[in-house]
N, C-alpha and C positions, 0 to 999 in steps of 0.2 A: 774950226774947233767945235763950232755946236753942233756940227753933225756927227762928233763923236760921243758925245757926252747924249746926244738922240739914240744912238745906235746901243748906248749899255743901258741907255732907261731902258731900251726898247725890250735889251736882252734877261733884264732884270723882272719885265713884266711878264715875259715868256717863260722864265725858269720860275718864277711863285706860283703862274699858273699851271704850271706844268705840273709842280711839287701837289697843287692843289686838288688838280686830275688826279693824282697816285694814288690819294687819301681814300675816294671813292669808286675802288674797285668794285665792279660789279659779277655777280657769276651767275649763270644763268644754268639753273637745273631743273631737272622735271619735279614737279612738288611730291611729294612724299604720299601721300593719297595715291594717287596712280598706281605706284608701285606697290604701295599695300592692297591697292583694289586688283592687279592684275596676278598679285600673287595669292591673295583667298579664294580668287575664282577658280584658277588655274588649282590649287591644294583642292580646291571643293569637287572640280571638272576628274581628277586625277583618282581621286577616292571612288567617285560614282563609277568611275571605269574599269577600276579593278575589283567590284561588285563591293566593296568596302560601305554599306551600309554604318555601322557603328563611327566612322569615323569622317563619310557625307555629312552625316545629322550634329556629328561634333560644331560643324563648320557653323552654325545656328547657333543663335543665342535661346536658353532657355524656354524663354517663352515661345519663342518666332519656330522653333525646333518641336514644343509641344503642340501645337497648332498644325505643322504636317505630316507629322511623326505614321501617322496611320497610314495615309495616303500615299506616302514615300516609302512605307514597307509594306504595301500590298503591289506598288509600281516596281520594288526591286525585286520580290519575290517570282512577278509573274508574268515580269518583261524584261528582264538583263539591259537594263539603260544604256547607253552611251553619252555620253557631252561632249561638244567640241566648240572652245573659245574661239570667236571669231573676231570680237571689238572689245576693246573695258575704253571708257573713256568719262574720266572724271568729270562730274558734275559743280561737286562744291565738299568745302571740308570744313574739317576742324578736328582741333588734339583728339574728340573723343567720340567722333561720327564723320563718316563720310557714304555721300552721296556720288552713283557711281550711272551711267547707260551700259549694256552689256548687252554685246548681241551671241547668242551660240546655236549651236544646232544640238537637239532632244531627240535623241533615234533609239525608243524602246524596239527591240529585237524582234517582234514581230505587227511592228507598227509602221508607217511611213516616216522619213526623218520631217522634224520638222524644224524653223529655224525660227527660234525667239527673241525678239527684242523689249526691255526688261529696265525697269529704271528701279534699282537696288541700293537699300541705307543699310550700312553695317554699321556698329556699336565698338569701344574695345570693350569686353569684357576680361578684366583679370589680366591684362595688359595685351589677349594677343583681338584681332578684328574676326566677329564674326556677323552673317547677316541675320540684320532683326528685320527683313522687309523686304519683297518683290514686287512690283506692279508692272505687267507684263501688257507692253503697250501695243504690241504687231505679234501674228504667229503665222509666218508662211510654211504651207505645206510643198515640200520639194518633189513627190511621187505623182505620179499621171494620176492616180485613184485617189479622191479626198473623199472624206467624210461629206466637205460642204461643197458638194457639186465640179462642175467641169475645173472650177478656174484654180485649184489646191492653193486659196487663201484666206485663211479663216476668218480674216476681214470681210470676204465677202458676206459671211452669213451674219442677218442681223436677226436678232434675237427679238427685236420688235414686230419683224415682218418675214416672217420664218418660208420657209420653199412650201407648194401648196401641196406637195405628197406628206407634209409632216405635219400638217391641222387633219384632226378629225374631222371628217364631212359633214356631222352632225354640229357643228361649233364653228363653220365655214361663213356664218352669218357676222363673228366677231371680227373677221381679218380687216383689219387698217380701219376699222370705225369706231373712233371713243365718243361721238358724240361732238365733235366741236364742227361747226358749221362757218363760212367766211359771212362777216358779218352782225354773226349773230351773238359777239362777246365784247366784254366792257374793253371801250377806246376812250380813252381821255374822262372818264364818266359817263358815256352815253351807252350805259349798259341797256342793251335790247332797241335801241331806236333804230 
């Protein structure tokens, strides 16, 4: 008899916990960022494509919109851009900004394509998301001819220590010498010893 009276305890601890499991359904969705970041890019990519100037710049928040406004209509003017989404992948969010990486390819029509990767804050403004902010971390150029030499990656060229056909000869005294010596600078306070 006690093994029956073991067996509905047993059955009783399995159906509470059971009931207990039910309570805390879980669902598992892409967070809601993502899909508002892959669908402003995609709206932003889709405008620039069909030369849709007025309606690119829309995709910008005022300010962030005032700030390339010139530069984005002398590039549409007098290169027929193209964009092609290649990655969006959410960074960090919240109700009223999201933080996004985005890789795509930039192929003005008589330019080489080139493919940019881009860490992007969009804002909502007036309830829809637009971007207040690019910082454009990598730009590889895709064609055999680059601007920055053999290797079409614009990483290559550093901007500190530029290719020697692009220093004046006369100014060829300043390349890579600011002045600091090993040695010859303060270490733990023993400046100059």
């Amino acid at each position: 008899m006690p093994s029956i009276r073991l067996l509905v305890a047993l059955l009783v601890v399995v159906t509470v916990r059971g009931a207990l499991a039910a309570d805390r359904v879980t669902v598992i969705a892409p967070p809601v960022g993502q899909d508002a970041a892959e669908e402003l890019v995609g709206s932003l990519a889709g405008a620039c494509n069909r030369g849709d100037f007025i309606g690119f710049i829309g995709h910008f928040t005022p300010s962030h919109g005032a700030r390339i406004r010139r530069r984005m209509e002398d590039i549409f003017v007098t290169h027929e851009p193209k964009m092609d989404i290649r990655q969006v992948t959410l960074l960090s969010e919240s109700e009223n900004r999201i933080t996004f990486g985005v890789r795509y390819a930039w192929h003005p029509k008589d330019k080489p394509e080139e493919v940019l990767a881009s860490k992007v804050t969009a804002r909502k403004v007036a309830g829809e998301w637009k971007v207040d902010g690019e910082h454009v971390k990598a730009v590889t150029r895709t064609a055999a001819e680059s601007d920055y030499g053999d290797t079409g990656d614009a990483a290559a060229f550093n901007p500190f220590n530029p290719p020697a056909d692009l220093i004046d000869p006369d100014l060829g005294h300043l390349r890579g010498d600011i002045g600091i010596r090993a040695g010859g600078g303060c270490a733990n306070g023993r400046c100059g010893k």
